[in-house]
N, C-alpha and C positions, 0 to 999 in steps of 0.2 A: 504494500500500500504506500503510496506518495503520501509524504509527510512536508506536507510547504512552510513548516517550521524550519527546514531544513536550510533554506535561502536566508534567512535571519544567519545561524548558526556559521555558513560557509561563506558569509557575503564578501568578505575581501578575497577569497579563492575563487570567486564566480566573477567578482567584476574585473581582479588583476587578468583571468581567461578572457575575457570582454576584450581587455585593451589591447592585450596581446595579438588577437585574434583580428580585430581593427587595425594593425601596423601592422601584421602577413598580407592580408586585401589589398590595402594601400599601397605595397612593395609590387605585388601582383597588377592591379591596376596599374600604377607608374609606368612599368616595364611592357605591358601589352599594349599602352598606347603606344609604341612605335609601331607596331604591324599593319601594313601598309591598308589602305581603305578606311584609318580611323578619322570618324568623325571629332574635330579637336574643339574644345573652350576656351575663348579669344582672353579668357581671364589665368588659363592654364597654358598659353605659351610664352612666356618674359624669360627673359635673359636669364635668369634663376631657378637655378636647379629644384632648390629646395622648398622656394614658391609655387613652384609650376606640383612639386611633390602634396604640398598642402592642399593647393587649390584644387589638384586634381586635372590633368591633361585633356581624358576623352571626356565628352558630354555625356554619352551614353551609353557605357561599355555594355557589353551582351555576352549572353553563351547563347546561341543559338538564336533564338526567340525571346527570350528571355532578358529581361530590363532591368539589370543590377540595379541601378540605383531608383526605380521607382519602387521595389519591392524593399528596401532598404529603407528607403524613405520613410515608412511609417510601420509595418508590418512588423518586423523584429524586436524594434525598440519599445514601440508604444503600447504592445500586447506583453512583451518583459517587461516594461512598467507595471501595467495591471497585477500580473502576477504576480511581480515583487510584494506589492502592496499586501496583495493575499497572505503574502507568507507571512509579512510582517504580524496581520492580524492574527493568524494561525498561532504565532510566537506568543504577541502578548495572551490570546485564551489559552493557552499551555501551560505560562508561565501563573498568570492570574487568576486564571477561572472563571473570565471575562472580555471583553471585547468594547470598551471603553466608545461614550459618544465621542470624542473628537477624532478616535480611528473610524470610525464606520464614516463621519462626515467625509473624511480626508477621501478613503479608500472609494467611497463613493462619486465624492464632486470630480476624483481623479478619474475615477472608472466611466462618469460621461464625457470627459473628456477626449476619451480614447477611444469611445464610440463613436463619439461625432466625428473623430479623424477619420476613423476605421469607414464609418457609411457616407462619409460624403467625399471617399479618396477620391473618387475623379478629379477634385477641385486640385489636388495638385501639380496636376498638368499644366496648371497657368502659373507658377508661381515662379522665381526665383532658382531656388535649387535643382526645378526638372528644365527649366527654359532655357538659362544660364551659365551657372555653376557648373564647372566639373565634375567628377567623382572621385575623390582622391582623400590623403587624410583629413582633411575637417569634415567632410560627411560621412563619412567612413566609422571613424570615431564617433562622431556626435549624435549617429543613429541606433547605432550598439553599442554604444557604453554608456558614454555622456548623459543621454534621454534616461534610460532604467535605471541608473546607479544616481545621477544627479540631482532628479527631477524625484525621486522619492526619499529623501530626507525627512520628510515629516510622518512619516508614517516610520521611517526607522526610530526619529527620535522620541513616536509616542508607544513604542515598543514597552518601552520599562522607564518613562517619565507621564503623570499626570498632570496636565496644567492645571488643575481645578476651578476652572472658572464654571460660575451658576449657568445653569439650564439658558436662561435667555440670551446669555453671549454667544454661546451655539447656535441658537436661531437664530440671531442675527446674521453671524459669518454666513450660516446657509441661505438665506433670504440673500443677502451680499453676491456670494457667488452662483446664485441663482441667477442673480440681475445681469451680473456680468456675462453669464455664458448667454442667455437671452438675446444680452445685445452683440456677443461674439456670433453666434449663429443668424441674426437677424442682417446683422452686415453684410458676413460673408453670404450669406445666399440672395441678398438685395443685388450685389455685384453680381454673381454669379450667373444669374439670372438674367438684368439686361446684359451682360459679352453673347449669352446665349440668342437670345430672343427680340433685342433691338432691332435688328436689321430685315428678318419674316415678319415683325410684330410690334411696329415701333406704338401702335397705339395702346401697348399694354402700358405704355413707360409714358403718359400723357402728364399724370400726376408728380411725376418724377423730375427733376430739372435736370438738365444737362446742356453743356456745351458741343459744338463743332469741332476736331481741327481740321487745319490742312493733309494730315495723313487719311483723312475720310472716315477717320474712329470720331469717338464721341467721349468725355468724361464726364464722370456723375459729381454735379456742382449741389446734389440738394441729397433727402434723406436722411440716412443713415452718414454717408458719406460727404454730407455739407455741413457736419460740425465738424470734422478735422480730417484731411487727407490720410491718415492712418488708423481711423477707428476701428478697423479690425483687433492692431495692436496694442492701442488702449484697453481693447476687453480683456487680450490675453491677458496685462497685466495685471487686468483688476482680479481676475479668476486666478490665477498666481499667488495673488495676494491674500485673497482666502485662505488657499488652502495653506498658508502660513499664517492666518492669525490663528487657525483654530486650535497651533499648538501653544497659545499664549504669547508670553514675549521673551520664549527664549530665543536665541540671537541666531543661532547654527539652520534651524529651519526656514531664518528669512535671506537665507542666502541664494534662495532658487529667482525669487519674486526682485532682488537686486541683481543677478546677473542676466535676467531677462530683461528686464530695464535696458542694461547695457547695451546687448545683442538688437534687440530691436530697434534701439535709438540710431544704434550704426546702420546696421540693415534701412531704416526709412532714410540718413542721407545717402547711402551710397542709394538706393533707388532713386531720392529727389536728381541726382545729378545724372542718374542713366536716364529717368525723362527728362529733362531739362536738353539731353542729346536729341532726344527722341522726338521731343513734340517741339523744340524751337521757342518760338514768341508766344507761341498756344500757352506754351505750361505757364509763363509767366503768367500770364490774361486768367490760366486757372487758379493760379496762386493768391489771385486777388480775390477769388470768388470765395474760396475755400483757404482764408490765410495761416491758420493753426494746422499742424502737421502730426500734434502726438496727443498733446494736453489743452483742452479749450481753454482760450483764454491766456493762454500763457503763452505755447510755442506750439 
């Protein structure tokens, strides 16, 4: 019988496997982009060996049929997340003879998170990492290790720590990141929706404001997407956020919800400046439309 207390128990020998495991790929991938017919990443060929090693060479390496990096992408990581999480709880009713409400919030607000990647994967055929990106050590790593070992911190640290905060602080955090993923999934499928469906069906998008460019696309000036150019990434955060308050305020669990901060604030300038290539005096003319980028009001 699978004993998922077992992940608790062995976690630095499963994640150290993790990393290991992520730098053989990465060596692998490096070395096969030379073979001749590869498709390369304009961000993966610089003078730099060991850039080009990070960033990742081919766009999108294959065996056969087979899409390394869009099965990568979310599949391994984000379901050994879930998992993780399980074991963790597994540990603490082993250990305790219980299963604590801010593990059930955690394990849960995380587990719809990884359903919503999981059912609405097509969505990242438009993004950055399958469009863009290489496949090399930063996704490599950040898929298999990074995501399942990094992003469950809180569920490791309420393994055998209680924050004892009252009943109602719970419900709040979960009302919180209720909110948030609400408005994460109401974004992402608002956009989604018109790339799909504007062009057979512009009168669905009547209510919707939107701009022209000169490339003959269109950007969403109103919505969801007319309080800040990156409101996708404001929900991530807020949902992040969550699931770090629900272990209280000790320090080590909000280290997920600051380094996603990070990540994303770079991520939305290096995209402001690949449209700023892309659409010319358009993006400008949208930047006026839409002037906050992460946080209303601020920036």
């Amino acid at each position: 019988m699978l004993k998922l207390q077992a992940i608790y128990d062995l976690y630095p020998q499963i994640a150290a496997s993790a990393i290991a495991f992520s730098v053989a790929l990465s060596a692998h991938l490096y070395l096969s982009s030379f073979l001749k017919g590869k498709l390369l990443a304009e961000g993966g060929t610089s003078k730099s060996t060991v850039y080009n090693f990070f960033m990742g060479r081919e766009l999108n390496p294959r065996i056969g049929t087979f899409d390394l990096k869009c099965f990568c992408e979310l599949r391994p990581g984000m379901i050994g997340w879930t998992v993780i999480n399980l074991g963790f709880a597994c540990k603490q009713y082993s250990t305790q003879g219980y299963v604590s409400i801010p593990m059930v919030l955690v394990t849960a607000l995380q587990g719809l998170y990884t359903w919503d990647a999981l059912y609405h994967e097509s969505a990242i055929l438009s993004t950055m990492d399958i469009t863009t990106e290489g496949f090399g050590y930063m996704l490599a790593l950040g898929d298999l290790a990074w995501v399942p070992f990094a992003y469950s911190l809180q569920g490791l640290y309420l393994v055998n720590h209680d924050p004892g905060m009252p009943v109602w602080y719970y419900a709040a955090v979960a009302a919180f990141g209720g909110l948030a993923y609400a408005a994460f999934r109401g974004s992402n499928g608002q956009k989604d929706r018109f790339r799909r469906l504007y062009k057979t069906n512009p009168e669905l998008f009547d209510d919707l404001p939107s701009m022209p460019t000169k490339r003959g696309t269109r950007l969403i000036t109103g919505g969801w997407w007319g309080i800040c150019r990156k409101i996708n990434y404001t929900c991530d955060i807020g949902m992040a956020l969550s699931w770090s308050l629900c272990t209280g305020g000790a320090i080590l669990p909000y280290f997920y919800p600051v380094y996603l901060f990070g990540l994303l604030l770079h991520r939305a300038f290096r995209d402001d400046n690949f449209c700023a290539q892309k659409y010319g005096d358009d993006w400008e003319e949208y930047k006026k439309k839409v002037p906050y980028m992460l946080i209303p009001g601020l920036f």
